[in-house]
Every structure is written in structure tokens, then in C-alpha cells.
C-alpha positions as CSV (number, residue, x, y, z in Angstrom):
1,X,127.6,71.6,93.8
2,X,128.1,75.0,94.4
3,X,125.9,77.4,95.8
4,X,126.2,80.0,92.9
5,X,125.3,77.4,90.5
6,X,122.4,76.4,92.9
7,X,120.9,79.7,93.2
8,X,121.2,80.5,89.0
9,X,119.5,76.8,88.5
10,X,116.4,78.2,91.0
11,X,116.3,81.8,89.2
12,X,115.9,79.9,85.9
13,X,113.0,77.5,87.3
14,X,111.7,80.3,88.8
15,X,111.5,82.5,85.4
16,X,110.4,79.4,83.6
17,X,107.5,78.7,86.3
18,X,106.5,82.7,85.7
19,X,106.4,82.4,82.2
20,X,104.1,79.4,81.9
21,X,101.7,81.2,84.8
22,X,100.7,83.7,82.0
23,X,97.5,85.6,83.1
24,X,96.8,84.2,86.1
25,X,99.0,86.7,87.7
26,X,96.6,89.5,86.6
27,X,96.1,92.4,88.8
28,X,92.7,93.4,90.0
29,X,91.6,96.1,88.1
30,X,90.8,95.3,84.3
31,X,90.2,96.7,81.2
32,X,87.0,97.7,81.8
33,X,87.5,99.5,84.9
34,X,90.6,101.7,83.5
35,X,88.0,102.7,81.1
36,X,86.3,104.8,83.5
37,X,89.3,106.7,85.5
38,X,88.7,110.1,85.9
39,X,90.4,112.7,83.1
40,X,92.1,115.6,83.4
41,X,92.1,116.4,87.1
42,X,93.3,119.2,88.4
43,X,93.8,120.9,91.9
44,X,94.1,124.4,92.8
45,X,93.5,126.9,96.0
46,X,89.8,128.2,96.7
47,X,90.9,130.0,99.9
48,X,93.1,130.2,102.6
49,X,92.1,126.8,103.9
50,X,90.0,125.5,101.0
51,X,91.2,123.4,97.7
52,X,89.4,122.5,94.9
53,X,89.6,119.4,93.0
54,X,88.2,119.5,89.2
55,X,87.8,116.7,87.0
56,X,86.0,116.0,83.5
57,X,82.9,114.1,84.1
58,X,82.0,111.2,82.8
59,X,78.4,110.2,81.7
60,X,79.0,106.1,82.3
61,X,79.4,106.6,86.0
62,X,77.2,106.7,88.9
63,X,79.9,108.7,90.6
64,X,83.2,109.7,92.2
65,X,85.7,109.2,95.3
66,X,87.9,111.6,95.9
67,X,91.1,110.5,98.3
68,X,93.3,112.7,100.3
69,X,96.8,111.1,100.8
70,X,97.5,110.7,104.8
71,X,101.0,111.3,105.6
72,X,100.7,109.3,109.1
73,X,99.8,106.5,107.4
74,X,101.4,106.7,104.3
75,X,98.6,105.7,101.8
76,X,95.4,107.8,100.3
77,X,91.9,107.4,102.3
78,X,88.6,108.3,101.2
79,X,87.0,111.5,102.1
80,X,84.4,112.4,100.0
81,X,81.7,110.0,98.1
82,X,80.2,112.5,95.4
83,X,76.9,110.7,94.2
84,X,76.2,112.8,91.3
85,X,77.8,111.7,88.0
86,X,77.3,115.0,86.5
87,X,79.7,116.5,89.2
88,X,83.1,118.2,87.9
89,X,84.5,119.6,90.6
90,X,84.7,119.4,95.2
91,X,85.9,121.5,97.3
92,X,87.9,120.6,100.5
93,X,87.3,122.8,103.0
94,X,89.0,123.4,106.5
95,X,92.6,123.1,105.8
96,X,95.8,123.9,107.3
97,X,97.5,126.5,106.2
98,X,100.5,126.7,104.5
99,X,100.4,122.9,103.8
100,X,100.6,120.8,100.7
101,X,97.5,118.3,100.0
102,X,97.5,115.9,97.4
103,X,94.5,114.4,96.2
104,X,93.4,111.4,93.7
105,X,89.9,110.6,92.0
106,X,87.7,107.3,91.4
107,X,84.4,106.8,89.5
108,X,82.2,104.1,90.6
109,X,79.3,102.3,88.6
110,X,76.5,100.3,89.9
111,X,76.1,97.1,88.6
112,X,73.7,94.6,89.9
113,X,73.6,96.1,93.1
114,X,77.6,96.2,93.6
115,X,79.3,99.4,93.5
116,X,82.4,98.8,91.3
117,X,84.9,100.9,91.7
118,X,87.5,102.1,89.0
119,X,91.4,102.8,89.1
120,X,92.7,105.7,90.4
121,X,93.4,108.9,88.8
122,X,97.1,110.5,88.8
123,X,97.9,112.4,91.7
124,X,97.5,116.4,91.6
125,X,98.7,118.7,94.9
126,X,97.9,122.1,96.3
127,X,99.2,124.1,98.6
128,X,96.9,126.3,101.3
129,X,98.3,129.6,101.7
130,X,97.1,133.2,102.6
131,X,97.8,135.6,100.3
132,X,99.2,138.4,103.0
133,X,101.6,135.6,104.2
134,X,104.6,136.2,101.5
135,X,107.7,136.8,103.4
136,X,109.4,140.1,102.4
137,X,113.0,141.2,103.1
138,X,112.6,144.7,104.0
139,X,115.7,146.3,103.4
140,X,117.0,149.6,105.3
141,X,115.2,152.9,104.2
142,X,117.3,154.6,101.8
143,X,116.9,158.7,103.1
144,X,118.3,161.4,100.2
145,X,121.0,163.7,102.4
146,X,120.2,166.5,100.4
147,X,116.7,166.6,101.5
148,X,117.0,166.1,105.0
């Protein structure tokens, strides 16, 4: 036979073997933990090296993980576990200047002993600056003839 005909006979089997597989391809966060995601989170500058990270809190969580994306390693780690579910807001402190942070949020519940963990929230940035730090273009002084 030939391969073309091959290779669209395995594509089929293969979409035909998916199709039958149904939900046992599920990912591992549910229904119930997408319940919980933290809403409306927002980022903005508290100083020059400081960024705040607000969310709306939730009263059917235990708490929240806040995760700071690594560049090096290309994927958000943990930096902050906030134990208080009444919390709306962290600030990161000690900060680069004049760089761009972005930042994600997870509640977590306790149940039977075993933290779970929710989805994460969209991802919000900042940028740490300091205010005198604008760039200007001075132009030349302009000097009235008449005057002089």
C-alpha cells in the first residue's frame, strides 16, 4: 500500500480510539476546584521596589498562593503562602528596579487533613520603577536676543 494511505488509516484509528476514551482523559483540576480561583486580581506598584498583588477574597478558602513567574526557568514558583482567608492583598517587596513581574494567585482548602489546592488565576504584571527615573530630552536653551 502506500504510505499516505497508511498514515490517514492510523489518523482515523487514532481519532476513533480518542473518541471512545471519553473522560478518561480528564485533566486534573475539576469542577470543584475552578470553583474557588481567585477573582479579580490585580497588580500595581507600592514603591520603587515593591508590588502589590490584590485579589477578592473568598470566604470557602483556608487560603492563598501567590506565584511569581521565573524567567530562568520558564514557569511560575511559589513565593508566598498567605494563611489567612480573609486576606485581599500582598505585597512583594525587594525588587529590581525597572523590571516587569508577573504574578498568579491560588486558594487552597483543607480537607481531611489534605491541603487542596485550586487552579490558577490569570496572570497580572507590574513594572518596578522610580518615579525620578523618566528619561527627558532636554532640548537647547532657547535665549531671547533682545534681552541679552
Amino acid at each position: 500500500m502506500n504510505k499516505r494511505i497508511i498514515r490517514n488509516i492510523l489518523f482515523i484509528c487514532m481519532i476513533v480510539v480518542m473518541g471512545f476514551m471519553g473522560d478518561k482523559t480528564a485533566y486534573a483540576s475539576n469542577a470543584e476546584d475552578s470553583a474557588y480561583v481567585p477573582q479579580n486580581v490585580q497588580v500595581i506598584r507600592h514603591s520603587n521596589t515593591a508590588i502589590r498583588i490584590q485579589w477578592k477574597p473568598d470566604a470557602g478558602v483556608d487560603g492563598y498562593i501567590v506565584y511569581r513567574y521565573n524567567s530562568a526557568s520558564k514557569k511560575y514558583k511559589q513565593v508566598k503562602v498567605i494563611r489567612n482567608a480573609a486576606a485581599k492583598q500582598w505585597v512583594d517587596r525587594h525588587l529590581k528596579i525597572n523590571k516587569t513581574y508577573k504574578y498568579k494567585v491560588a486558594s487552597y482548602k483543607t480537607v481531611d487533613g489534605k491541603k487542596q489546592v485550586s487552579a490558577l488565576s490569570d496572570w497580572v504584571s507590574a513594572k518596578t520603577y522610580r518615579r525620578s527615573s523618566k528619561v527627558i530630552n532636554a532640548m537647547a536653551p532657547k535665549l531671547n536676543t533682545k534681552k541679552v
